[in-house]
N, C-alpha and C positions, 0 to 999 in steps of 0.2 A: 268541684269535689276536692279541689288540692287544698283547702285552707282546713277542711274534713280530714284530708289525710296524713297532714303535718301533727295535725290533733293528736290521730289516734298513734301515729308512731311515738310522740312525746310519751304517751300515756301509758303504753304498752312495752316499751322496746324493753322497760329490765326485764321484763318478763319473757324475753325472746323471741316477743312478734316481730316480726320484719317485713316492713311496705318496699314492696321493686314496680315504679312504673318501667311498663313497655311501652315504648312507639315501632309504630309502624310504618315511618315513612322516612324509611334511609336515603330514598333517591332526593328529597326537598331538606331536607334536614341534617345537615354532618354532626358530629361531636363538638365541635366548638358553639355554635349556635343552641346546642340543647344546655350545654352546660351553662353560658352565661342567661338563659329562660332560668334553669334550676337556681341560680344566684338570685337573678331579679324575685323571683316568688320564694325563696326562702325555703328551699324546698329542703327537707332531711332526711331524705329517704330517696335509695339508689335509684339510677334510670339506667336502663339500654334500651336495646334495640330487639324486635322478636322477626325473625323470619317470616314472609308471609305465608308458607305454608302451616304453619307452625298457627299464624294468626287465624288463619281459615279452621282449624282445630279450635279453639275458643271458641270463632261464632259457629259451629254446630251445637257446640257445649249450649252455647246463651240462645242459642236462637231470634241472635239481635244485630245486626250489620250496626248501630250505631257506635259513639264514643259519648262519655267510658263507658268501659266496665270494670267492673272489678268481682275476682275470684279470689276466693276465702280458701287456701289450701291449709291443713293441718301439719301437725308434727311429721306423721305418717306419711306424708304425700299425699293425702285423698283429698277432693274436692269437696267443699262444705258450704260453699252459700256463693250465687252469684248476684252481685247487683248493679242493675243497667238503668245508666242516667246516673247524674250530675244531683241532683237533690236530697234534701234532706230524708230522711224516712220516718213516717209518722206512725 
């Protein structure tokens, strides 16, 4: 999904969209290790880190224990489209 989501931040950002990956996995993962990932892939669009309580909110949202996902929040805050799995959408 990331070569998908470099895309749409290119395509979108004047207009104020803004892509933030979360990970979930602080205990395997430090800062330093994500950042040089986000170099290698090219990636232009921020990353942290989300609580896992915080993540356990999501998968109720999705109803989907896998990765990714991705949540389409609006201007307002409100939730507007979830989509689960790595693939294109036809």
């Amino acid at each position: 999904e990331m070569p998908e989501l470099i895309k749409m931040q290119d395509e979108h950002r004047a207009k104020g969209f803004e892509i933030v990956g979360l990970n979930t996995d602080r205990e395997n993962e430090d800062a330093e290790l994500v950042n040089e990932f986000a170099q290698k892939m090219k990636l232009n669009y921020q990353l942290g880190w989300i609580p896992e309580e915080v993540a356990a909110e999501f998968l109720k949202i999705s109803q989907f224990d896998g990765i990714p996902q991705s949540f389409l929040i609006n201007r307002e805050g409100q939730l507007t489209g979830v989509f689960l799995g790595g693939g294109k959408v036809t």
